[in-house]
C-alpha positions as CSV (number, residue, x, y, z in Angstrom):
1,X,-34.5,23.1,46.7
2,X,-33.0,19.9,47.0
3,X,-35.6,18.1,45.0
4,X,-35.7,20.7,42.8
5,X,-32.0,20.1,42.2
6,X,-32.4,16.8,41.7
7,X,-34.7,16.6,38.9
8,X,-32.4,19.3,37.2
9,X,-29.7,16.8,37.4
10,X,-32.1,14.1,35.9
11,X,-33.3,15.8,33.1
12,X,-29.8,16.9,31.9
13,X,-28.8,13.2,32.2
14,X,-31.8,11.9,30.5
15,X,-31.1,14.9,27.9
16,X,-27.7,13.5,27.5
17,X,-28.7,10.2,27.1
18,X,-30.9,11.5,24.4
19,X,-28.3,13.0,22.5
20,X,-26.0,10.4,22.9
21,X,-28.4,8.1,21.5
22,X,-29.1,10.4,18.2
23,X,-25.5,10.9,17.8
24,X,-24.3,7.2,17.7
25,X,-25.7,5.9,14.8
26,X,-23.9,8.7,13.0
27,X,-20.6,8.0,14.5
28,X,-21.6,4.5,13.5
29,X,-22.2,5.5,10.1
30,X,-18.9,7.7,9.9
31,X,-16.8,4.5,11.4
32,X,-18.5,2.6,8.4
33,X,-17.5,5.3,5.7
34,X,-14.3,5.4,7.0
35,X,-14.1,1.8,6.8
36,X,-14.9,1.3,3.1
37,X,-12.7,4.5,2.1
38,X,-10.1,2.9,3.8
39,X,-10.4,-1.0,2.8
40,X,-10.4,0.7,-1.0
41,X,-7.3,2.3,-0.5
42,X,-5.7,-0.9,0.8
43,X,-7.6,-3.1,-2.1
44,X,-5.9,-0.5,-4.8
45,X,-2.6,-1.0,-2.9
46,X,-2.9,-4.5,-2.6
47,X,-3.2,-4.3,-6.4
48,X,-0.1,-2.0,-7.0
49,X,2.0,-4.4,-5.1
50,X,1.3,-7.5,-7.0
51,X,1.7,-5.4,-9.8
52,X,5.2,-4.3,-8.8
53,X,6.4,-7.6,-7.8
54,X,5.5,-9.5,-11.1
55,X,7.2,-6.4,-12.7
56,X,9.7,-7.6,-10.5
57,X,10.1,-11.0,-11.5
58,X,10.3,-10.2,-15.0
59,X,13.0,-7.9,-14.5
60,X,14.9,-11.0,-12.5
61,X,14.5,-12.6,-15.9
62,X,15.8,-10.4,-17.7
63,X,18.8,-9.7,-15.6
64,X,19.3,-13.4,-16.0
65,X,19.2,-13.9,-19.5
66,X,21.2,-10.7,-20.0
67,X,24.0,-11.8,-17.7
68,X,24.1,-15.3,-19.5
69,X,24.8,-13.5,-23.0
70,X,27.1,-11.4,-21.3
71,X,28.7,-14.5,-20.1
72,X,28.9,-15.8,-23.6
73,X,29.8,-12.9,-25.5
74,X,32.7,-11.6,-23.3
75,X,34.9,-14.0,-24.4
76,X,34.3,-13.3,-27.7
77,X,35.4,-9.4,-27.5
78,X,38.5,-10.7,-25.6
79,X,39.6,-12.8,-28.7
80,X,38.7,-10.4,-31.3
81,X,40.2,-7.7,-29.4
82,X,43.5,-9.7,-29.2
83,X,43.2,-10.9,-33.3
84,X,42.4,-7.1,-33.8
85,X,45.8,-6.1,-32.0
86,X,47.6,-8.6,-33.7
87,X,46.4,-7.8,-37.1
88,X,46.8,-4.2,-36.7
89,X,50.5,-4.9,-35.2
């Protein structure tokens, strides 16, 4: 009986083994798919981000500019506002 019990436990552990074995390589596989899907959707966000921060930039640039000729023309309105009052007094 004890024998008996013995091989019973072998032959499960070598069926085990047996399955393990068939069932790694598509783990493997899955790992791998997962993998690529993954390192796609990091290349595409990668992508988006440069994207964003030369969008960035040039909106710096803008800003900029736009607060230079704001600089320049703010003046301006002040003394035609205050000819404006002057004339219309």
């Amino acid at each position: 009986l004890k024998k008996e019990m013995l091989q019973h436990v072998a032959a499960v552990a070598a069926e085990f083994r047996r399955v393990s074995d068939q069932k790694m390589p598509e783990t493997t596989k899955r790992a791998m798919q997962e993998n690529l899907s993954v390192t796609a959707q990091l290349q595409q966000l990668s992508d988006k981000t440069k994207e964003l921060l030369k969008e960035n930039d040039d909106l710096r640039a803008r800003e900029k500019q736009l607060k230079i000729e704001n600089a320049i023309t703010e003046p301006l309105l002040h003394e035609i506002t205050k000819k404006n009052v002057a004339n219309q007094k």
